[in-house]
C-alpha positions as CSV (number, residue, x, y, z in Angstrom):
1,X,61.0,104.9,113.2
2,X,64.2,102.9,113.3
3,X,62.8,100.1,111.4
4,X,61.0,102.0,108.7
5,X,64.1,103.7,108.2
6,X,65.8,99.9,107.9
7,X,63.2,98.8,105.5
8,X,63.9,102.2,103.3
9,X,67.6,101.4,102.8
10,X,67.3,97.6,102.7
11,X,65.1,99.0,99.7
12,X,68.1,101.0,98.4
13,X,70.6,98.2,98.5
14,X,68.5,95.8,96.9
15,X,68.0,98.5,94.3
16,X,71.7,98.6,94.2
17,X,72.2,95.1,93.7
18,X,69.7,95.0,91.3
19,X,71.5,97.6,89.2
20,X,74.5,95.0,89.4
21,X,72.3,92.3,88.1
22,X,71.7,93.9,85.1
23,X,74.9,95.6,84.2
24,X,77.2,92.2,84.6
25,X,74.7,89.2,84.0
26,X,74.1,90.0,79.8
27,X,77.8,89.9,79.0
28,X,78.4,86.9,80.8
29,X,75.2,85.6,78.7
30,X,76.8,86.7,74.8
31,X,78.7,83.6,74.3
32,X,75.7,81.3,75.4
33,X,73.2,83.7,72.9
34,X,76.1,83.2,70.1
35,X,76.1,79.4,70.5
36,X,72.4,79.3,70.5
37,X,70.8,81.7,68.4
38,X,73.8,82.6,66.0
39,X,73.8,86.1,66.9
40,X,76.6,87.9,66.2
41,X,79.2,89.7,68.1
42,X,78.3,93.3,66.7
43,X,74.9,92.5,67.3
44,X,75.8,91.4,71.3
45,X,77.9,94.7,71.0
46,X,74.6,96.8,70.0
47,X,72.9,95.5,73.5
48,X,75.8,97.0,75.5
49,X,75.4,100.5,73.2
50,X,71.6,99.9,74.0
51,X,72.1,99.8,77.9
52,X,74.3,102.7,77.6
53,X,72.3,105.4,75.6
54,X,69.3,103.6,78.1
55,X,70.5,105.0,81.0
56,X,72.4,108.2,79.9
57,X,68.3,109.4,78.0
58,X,67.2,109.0,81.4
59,X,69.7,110.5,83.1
60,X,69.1,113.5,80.8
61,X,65.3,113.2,80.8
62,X,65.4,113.9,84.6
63,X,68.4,116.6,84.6
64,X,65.8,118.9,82.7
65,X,62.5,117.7,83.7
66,X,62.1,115.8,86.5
67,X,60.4,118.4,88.4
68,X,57.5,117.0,85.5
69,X,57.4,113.2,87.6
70,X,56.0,112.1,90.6
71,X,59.1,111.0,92.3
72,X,58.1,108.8,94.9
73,X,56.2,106.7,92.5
74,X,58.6,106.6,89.9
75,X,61.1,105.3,93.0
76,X,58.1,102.5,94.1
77,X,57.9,101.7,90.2
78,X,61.6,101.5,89.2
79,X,62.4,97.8,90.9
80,X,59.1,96.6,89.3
81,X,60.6,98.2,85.6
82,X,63.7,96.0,86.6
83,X,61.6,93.1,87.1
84,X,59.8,93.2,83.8
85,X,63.0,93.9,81.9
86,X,64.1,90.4,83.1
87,X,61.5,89.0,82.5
88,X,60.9,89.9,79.2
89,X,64.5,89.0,78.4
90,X,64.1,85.4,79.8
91,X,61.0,84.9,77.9
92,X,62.3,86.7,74.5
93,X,63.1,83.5,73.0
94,X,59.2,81.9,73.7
95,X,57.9,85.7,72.7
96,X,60.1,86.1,69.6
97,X,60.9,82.5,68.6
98,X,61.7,84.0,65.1
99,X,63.5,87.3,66.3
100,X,65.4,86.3,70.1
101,X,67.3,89.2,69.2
102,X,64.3,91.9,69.3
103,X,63.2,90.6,72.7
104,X,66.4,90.7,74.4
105,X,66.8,94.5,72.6
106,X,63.2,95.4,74.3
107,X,64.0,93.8,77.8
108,X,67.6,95.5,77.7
109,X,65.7,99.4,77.3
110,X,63.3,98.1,80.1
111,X,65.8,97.3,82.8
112,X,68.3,99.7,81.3
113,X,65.9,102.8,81.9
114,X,65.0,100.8,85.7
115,X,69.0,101.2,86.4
116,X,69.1,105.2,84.7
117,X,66.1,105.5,87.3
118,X,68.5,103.5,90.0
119,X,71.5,105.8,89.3
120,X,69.2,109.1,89.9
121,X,67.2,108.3,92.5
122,X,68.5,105.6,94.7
123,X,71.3,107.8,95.7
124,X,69.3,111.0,96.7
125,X,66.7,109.1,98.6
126,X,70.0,107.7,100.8
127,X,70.8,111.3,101.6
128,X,67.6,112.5,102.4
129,X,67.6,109.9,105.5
130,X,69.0,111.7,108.6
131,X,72.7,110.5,109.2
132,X,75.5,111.3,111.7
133,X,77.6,110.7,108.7
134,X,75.9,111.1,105.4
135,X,79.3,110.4,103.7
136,X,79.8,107.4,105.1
137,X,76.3,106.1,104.3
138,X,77.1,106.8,100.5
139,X,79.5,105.3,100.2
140,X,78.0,101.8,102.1
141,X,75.1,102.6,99.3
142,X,77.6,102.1,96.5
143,X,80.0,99.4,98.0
144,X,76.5,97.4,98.3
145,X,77.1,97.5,94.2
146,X,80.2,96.4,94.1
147,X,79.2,93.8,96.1
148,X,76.7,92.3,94.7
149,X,79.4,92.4,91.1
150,X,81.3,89.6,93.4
151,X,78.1,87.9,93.6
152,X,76.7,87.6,90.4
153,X,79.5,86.7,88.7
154,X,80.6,83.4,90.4
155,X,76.8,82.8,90.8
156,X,76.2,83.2,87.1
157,X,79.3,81.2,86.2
158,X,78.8,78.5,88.5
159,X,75.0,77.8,87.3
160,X,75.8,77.9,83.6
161,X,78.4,75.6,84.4
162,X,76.1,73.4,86.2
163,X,72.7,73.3,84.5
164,X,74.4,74.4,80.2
165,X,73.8,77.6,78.6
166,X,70.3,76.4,77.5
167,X,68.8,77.3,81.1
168,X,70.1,80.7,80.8
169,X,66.4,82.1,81.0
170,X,65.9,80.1,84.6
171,X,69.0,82.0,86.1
172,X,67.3,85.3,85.0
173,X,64.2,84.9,86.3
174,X,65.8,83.4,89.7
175,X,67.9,86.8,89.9
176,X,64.2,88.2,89.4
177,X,64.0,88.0,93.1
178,X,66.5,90.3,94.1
179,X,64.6,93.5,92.4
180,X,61.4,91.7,93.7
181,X,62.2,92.2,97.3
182,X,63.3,96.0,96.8
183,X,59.6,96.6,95.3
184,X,58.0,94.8,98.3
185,X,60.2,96.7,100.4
186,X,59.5,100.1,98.7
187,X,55.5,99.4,98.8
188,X,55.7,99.3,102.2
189,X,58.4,102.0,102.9
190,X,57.5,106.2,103.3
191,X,60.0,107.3,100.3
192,X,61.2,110.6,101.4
193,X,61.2,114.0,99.8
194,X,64.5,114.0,98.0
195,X,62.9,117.7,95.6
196,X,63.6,118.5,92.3
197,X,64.0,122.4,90.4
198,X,60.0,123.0,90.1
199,X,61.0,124.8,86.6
200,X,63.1,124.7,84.0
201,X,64.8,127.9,84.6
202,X,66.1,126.7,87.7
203,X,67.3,123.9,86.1
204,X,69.1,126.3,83.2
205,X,70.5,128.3,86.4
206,X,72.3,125.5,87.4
207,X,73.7,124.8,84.3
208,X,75.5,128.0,84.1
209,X,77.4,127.4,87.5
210,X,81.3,126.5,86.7
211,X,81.5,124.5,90.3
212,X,78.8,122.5,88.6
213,X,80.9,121.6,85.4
214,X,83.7,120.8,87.6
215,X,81.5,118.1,89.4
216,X,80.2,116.8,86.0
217,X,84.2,116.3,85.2
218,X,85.3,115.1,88.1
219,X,82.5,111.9,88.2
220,X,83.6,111.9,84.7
221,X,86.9,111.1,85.0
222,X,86.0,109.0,87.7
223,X,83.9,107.0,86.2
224,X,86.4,106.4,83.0
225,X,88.7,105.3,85.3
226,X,86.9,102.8,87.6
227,X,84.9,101.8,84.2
228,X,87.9,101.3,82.2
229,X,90.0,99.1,84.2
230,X,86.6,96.9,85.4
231,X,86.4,96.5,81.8
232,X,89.5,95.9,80.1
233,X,91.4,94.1,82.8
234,X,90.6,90.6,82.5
235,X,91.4,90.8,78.5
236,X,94.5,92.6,79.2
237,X,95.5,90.0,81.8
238,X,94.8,87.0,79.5
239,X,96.9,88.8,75.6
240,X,99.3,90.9,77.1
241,X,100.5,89.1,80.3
242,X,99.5,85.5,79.1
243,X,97.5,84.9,82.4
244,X,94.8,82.0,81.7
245,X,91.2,83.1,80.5
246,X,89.6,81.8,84.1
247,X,91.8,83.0,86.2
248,X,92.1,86.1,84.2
249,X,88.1,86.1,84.5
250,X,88.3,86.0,87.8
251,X,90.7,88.2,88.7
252,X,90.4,90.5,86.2
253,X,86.1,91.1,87.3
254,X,85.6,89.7,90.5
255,X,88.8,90.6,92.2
256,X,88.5,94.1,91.0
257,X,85.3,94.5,92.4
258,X,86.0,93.2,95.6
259,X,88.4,95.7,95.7
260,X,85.9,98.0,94.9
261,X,83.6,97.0,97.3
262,X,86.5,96.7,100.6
263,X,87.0,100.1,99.6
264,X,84.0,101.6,100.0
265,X,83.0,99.6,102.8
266,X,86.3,101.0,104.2
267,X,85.1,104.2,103.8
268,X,81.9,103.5,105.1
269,X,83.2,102.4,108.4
270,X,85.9,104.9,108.9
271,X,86.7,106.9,106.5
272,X,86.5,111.3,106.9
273,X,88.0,113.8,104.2
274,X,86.7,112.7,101.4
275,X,88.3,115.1,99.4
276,X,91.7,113.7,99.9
277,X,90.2,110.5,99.8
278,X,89.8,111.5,96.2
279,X,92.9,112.9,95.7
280,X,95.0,110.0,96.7
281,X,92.4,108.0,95.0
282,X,93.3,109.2,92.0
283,X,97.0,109.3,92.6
284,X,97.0,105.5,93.3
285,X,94.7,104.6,90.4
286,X,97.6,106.3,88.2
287,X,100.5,104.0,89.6
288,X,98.1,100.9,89.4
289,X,97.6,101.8,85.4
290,X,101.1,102.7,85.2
291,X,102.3,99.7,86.7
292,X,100.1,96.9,84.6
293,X,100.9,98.7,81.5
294,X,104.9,98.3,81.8
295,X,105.3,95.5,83.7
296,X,106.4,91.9,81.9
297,X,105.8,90.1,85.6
298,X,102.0,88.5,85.3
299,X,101.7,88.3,88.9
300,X,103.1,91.9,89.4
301,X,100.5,92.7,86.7
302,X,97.4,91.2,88.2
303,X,97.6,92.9,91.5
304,X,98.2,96.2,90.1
305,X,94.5,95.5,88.0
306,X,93.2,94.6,91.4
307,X,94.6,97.3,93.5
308,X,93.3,100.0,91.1
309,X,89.8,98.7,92.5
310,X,90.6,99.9,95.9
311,X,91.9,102.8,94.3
312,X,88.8,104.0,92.0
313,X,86.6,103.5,94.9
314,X,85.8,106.2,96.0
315,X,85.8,108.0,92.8
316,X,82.2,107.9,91.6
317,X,80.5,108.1,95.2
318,X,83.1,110.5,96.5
319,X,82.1,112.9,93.4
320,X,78.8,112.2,94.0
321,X,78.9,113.4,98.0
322,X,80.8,116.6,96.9
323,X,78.2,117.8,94.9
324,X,75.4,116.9,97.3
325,X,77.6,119.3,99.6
326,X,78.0,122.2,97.0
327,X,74.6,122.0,96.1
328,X,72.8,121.0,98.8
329,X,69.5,122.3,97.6
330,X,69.8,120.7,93.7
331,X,67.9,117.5,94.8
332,X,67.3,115.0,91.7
333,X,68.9,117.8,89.2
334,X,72.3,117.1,90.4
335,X,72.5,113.5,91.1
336,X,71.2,113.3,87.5
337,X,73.9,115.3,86.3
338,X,76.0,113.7,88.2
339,X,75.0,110.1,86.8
340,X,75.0,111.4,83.2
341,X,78.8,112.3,83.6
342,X,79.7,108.8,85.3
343,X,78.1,107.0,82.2
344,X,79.8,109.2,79.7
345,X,83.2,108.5,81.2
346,X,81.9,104.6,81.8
347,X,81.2,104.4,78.1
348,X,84.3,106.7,76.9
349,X,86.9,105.6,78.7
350,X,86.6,102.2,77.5
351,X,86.0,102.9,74.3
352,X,88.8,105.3,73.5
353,X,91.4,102.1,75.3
354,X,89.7,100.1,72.5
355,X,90.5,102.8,69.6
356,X,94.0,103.4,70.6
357,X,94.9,99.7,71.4
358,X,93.8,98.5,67.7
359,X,94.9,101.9,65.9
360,X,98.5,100.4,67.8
361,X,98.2,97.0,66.5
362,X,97.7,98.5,62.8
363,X,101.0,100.7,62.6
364,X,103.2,99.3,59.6
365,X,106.2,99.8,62.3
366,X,104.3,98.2,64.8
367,X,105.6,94.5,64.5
368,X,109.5,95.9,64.5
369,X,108.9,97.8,67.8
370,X,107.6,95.0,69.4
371,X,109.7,92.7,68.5
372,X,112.6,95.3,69.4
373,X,111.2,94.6,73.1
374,X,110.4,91.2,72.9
375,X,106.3,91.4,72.6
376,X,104.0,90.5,70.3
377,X,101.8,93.8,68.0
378,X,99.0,92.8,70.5
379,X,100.8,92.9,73.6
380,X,102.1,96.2,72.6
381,X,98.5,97.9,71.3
382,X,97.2,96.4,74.7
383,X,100.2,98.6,76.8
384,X,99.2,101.5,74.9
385,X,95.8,101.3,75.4
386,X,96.1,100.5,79.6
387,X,99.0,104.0,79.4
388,X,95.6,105.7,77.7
389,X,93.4,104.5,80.5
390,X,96.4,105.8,83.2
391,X,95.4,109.8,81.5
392,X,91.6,109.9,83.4
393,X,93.0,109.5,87.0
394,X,95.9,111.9,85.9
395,X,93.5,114.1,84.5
396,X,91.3,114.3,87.8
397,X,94.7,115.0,90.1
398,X,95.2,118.9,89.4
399,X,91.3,118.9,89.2
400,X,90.7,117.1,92.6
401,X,93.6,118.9,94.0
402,X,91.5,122.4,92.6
403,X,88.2,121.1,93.3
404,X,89.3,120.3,97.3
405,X,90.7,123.6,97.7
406,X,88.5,125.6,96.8
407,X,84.7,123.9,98.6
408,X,82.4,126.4,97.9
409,X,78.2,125.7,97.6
410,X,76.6,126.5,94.3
């Protein structure tokens, strides 16, 4: 029993990993696909917007339906989907030689929907495995993620480095492996029965219950505030404190998520109350935004990006283990909710740091402000947009603070 119950989470963490194969290896591809096949940089832009609305149709798809899927299969199936999305985006450019573009559009929906079905499932089946702790064993689940960000990056880096940007579609196919294993493992593992509303007007029940709205915001918040710094920090490190591009690549991604990932392995090991957990999470997260948007010092600067990883840590699988507690019967329903919310505040939170920051930059009064305080227009725009980023974790404070006083079941 204890080694089928190995087998089933080394499934899970592979599925994990798999999921941070696929949401960190394209980007670090865009500059190679520019220099080879002329795409351009709206276009790259459209493949992130593709992953995105990818993963939040499924998320919706199984908040109101999944009571319509067979879930066990879809959760044997879902490493294979991975699989062929890579695969199909290494090949594009022998499939398409004419349009490399459309084939790395069609493999990004493939393993985009495989990582919606990782985000709702994955999670559930890890709770529905008996556990003196079932906190703790979320949050390993999601530090496994993180983790495998510090991988992939130096990994992919390193390789392109080593072999050009031309053998871009090898390194795919080699990380082919890692989703590989998690569908061996999941053939051969007895996926348990994580349930699902069995009609819609359960499902419409739920939706009326305020306790879960307050989870949906709370993984919202959470989510724009882990996503917003993983995103923005190594481009805010490089124009506004002058740090160099590698180091800022470096420190700004994979020194964030190993933050990420100590915390949650942290938490995994010891940690207990995870709703002050959250609270301070948040709290700390504010200070780290705070801090890299006023401070001049790049050193100063770069550890307050970093720290902020340690800080958001807990906020997406802390969320995610208070609403398996106030709903402890809502099975896929709720981590699908739950997962919808995290990629709405993983794609707005960025986003609206973006808006602000250039809407800055364009003020006529802009360039005498800035140089009032000895900064360039960009420098300034940048500050502005990391203060906008600060208002998700102070956002979630008085909710956290609400939301941990007040633990009642739905």
């Amino acid at each position: 029993m204890e080694l089928k119950i190995r087998r089933l989470k080394l499934a899970c963490y592979t599925g994990n990993i798999s999921m941070s194969v696929v949401g960190n290896l394209p980007p670090l591809l865009f500059i190679t696909f520019r220099e080879l096949y002329g795409i351009s940089f709206s276009l790259l832009g459209l493949l992130v917007l593709i992953n995105f609305v990818t993963q939040l149709a499924v998320d919706l798809v199984f908040s109101f339906f999944s009571h319509r899927f067979n879930i066990k299969l879809t959760v044997r199936l879902m490493p294979v989907l991975t699989v062929a999305g890579l695969l199909l985006y290494s090949f594009s450019p022998l499939l398409f030689p004419r349009a490399v573009y459309l084939g790395l559009c069609l493999g990004t929906v493939v393993f985009s929907a495989a990582a919606g079905l990782g985000e709702v499932l994955i999670s559930p089946v890890i709770a529905a495995i008996p556990a003196p702790d079932p906190d703790r064993e979320m949050s390993k689940l999601h530090s496994v993620y993180a983790w495998g960000v510090v991988g992939v990056i130096p990994v992919a880096t390193l390789f392109l480095f080593a072999f050009g940007g031309e053998s871009w579609p090898l390194l795919c196919i080699a990380f082919c492996l890692i989703p590989l294993a998690s569908a061996i493992l999941f053939a051969f593992c007895e996926v348990p029965d994580i349930g699902s509303e069995k009609r819609s007007e359960g499902v419409l029940k739920q939706l009326k219950s305020q306790s879960l709205w307050a989870c949906f915001f709370a993984i919202f918040l959470g989510g724009s505030a882990e996503c917003t710094m993983a995103q923005w920090s190594s481009g805010y490190l490089e124009a506004a404190l002058g740090i160099d591009k590698i180091w800022g690549d470096i420190f700004g991604v994979a020194f964030f998520a190993l933050m990420l990932g100590l915390g949650r392995t942290l938490y995994s090991k010891v940690g207990k109350n995870i709703g002050r957990v959250l609270i301070f999470g948040t709290v700390g997260a504010t200070l780290c935004y705070l801090l890299a948007a006023v401070t001049d010092i790049p050193v100063i600067g770069l550890f307050a990006c970093a720290l902020c990883g340690f800080s958001v840590s807990m906020l997406w699988p802390g969320n995610l283990v208070v609403a398996t507690r106030r709903f402890p019967r809502g099975g896929v329903f709720i981590f699908a909710m739950m997962a919808a919310g995290g990629d709405i505040g993983a794609s707005v939170g960025p986003q609206l740091v973006g808006i602000v920051t250039d809407t800055v930059i364009a003020l006529d009064k802009v360039s005498n402000l800035s140089a009032a305080i000895g900064i360039s227009p960009e420098q300034l725009g940048l500050k502005a947009g990391m203060l906008t980023g600060m208002l998700f974790p102070l956002a979630a404070i008085p909710l956290y603070l609400v939301m941990h006083r007040s633990p009642k079941k739905g």
